[in-house]
N, C-alpha and C positions, 0 to 999 in steps of 0.2 A: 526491840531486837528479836533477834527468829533465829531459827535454828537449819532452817530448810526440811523438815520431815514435817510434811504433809500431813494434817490429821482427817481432812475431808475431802471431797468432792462438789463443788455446790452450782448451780446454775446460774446462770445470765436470765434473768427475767426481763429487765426493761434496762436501757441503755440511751444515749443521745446518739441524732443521726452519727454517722460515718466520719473519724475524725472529729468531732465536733466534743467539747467540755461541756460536761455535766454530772447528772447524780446517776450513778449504775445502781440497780436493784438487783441484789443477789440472795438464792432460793438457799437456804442451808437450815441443818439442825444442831451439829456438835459444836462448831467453832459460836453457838448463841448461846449456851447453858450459861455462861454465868458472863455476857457483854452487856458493855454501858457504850450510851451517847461517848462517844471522845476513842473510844479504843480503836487500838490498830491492829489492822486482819492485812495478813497479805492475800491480793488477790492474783494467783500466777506471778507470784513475788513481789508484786509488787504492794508495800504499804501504802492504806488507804484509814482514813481514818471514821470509822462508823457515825453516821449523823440521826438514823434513826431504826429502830426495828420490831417487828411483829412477832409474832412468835415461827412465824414460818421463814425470814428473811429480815435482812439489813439494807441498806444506803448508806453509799460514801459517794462523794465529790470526786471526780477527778478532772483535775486540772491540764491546759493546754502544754506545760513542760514535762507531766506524765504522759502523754499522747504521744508528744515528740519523742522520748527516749525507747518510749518500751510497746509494744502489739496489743495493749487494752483498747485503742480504737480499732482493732481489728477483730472483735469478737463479736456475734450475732446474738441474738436473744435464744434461748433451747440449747448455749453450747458449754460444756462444763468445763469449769476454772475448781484451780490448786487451790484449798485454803488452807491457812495456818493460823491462830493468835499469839500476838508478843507471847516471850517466854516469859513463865513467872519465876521470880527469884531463888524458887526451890527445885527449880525445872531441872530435867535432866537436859544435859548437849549432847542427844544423838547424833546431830549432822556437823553442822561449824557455824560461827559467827558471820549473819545473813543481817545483812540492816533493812533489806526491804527497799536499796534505793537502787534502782537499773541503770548499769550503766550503758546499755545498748540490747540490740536485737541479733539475733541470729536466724541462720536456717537450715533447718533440717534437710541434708543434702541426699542422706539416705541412710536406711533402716534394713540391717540386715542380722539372720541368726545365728547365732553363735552357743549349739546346744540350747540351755536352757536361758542364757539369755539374748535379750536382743542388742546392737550394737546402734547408738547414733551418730552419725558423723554430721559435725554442725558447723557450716561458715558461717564467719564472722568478719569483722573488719580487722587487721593486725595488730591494731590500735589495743584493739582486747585480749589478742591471743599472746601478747608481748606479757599478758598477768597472768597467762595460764602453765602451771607448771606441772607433767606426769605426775602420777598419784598425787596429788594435791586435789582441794575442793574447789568445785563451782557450784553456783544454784543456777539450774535452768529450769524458769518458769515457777521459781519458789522449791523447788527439790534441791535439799544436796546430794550432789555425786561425786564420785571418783575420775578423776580425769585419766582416760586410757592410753590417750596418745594427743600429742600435738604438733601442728603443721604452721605453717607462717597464715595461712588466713580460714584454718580452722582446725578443728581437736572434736576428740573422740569421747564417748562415757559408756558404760555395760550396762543394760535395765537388769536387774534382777526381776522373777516371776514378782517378787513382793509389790516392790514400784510400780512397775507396769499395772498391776490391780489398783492401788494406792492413790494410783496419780494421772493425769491425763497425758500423759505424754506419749505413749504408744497408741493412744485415740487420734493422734495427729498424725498426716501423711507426708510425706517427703517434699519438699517445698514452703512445708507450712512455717510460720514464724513463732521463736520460741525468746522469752526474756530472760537477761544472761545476766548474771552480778559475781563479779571477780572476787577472788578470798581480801575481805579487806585489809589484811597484815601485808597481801603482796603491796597492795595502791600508795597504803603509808611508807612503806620501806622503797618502792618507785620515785617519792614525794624526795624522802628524806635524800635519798641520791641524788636525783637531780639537781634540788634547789641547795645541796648540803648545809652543815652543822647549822642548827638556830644560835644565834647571837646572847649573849649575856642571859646565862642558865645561871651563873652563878658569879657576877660578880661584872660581866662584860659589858657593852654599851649600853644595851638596853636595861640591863639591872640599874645601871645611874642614870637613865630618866633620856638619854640620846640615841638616836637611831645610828648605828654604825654608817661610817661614811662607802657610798658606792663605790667597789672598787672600776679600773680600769676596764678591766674587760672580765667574763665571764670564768672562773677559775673550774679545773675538773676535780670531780668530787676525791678525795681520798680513800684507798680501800679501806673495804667493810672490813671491820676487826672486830677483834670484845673487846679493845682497850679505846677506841674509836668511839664506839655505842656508848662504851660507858663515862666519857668524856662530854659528851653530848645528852646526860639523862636517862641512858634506855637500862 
């Protein structure tokens, strides 16, 4: 787990052709001080799990369903990526709860200022933007941020000076492609509505060992309540 505050900056040294799965080599110092073979570093959000390292750099694997979801085949060798390492158990949560897993890609539509900060506006599919809610968190690219506004197939975030220094994101030009991962409390409580209540929590069909029988047709879910939630576990 991640927090989305970025602790470095590190470089693409070696990568696989274009699209293609393999091992990326990435240039860093802070996020190696105390990494092992197995750990996980997000690279521009996305978790990778470390297979080997030097004292100047790591390798991790990345696989053909990380290519597909998220802009790591899209990165050249000399171009700097977000790093972060899992949080430790005594860590502070500067940002919000970031698992590192992408749920899609975005695009920087345009960057413009706003005094001392700069503003992104970033399409996406609606599919994503349906989890994005004003002031609530998103990680793009392994950042979290504040959401400043939202539109049906895209939403808004403010760099502060800090970030901007921080992180590679105002390195990127309008057009470029950025990896998005939704607050993951919106995706469960998405889940929990749509597919409503789980079955024998306490006592119901699946507590005695059977699967509840399918009903007729699809039912709509019930409003959200606190006597709902708490009927259901939460």
């Amino acid at each position: 787990m991640f927090t989305g505050i970025v602790e470095e900056i590190g470089t693409v040294e070696r990568m696989p052709p274009s699209d293609r799965a393999g091992a990326f080599t990435i240039a860093a110092s802070l996020v190696l001080e105390d990494a092992h073979v197995g750990d996980s570093i997000a690279v521009n959000g996305v978790c990778l799990t470390a297979t080997s390292f030097t004292p100047r750099n790591f390798t991790a694997d990345v696989m053909p369903e990380t290519l597909r979801r998220s802009g790591l085949g899209r990165l050249r060798p000399g171009e700097g990526v977000n790093l972060e390492r899992a949080m430790p158990a005594n860590g502070r949560f500067g940002g919000h709860i970031v698992s590192g897993h992408i749920d899609g890609v975005g695009r920087i539509a345009s960057v413009t200022a706003e005094q001392n900060a700069r503003i992104l506006r970033i399409e996406c599919d609606s599919s994503l933007c349906d989890l994005i809610v004003e002031k609530g968190s998103i990680a793009v690219d392994g950042t979290s941020l504040t959401v400043a506004g939202v539109e049906p197939r895209a939403f808004s975030v403010s760099i502060i000076p800090h970030t901007a220094e921080a992180t590679c994101l105002l390195r990127k030009p309008a057009g470029s492609i950025v990896n998005l991962e939704n607050d993951i409390v919106g995706k469960y409580v998405q889940k929990f509505l749509k597919d409503g209540p789980i079955q024998g929590r306490s006592g119901g069909s699946f507590a005695s060992g059977a699967p509840p029988a399918p009903s007729a047709s699809p039912q709509p879910a019930p409003p959200l309540t606190l006597e709902y939630l708490q009927a259901n576990g939460f």
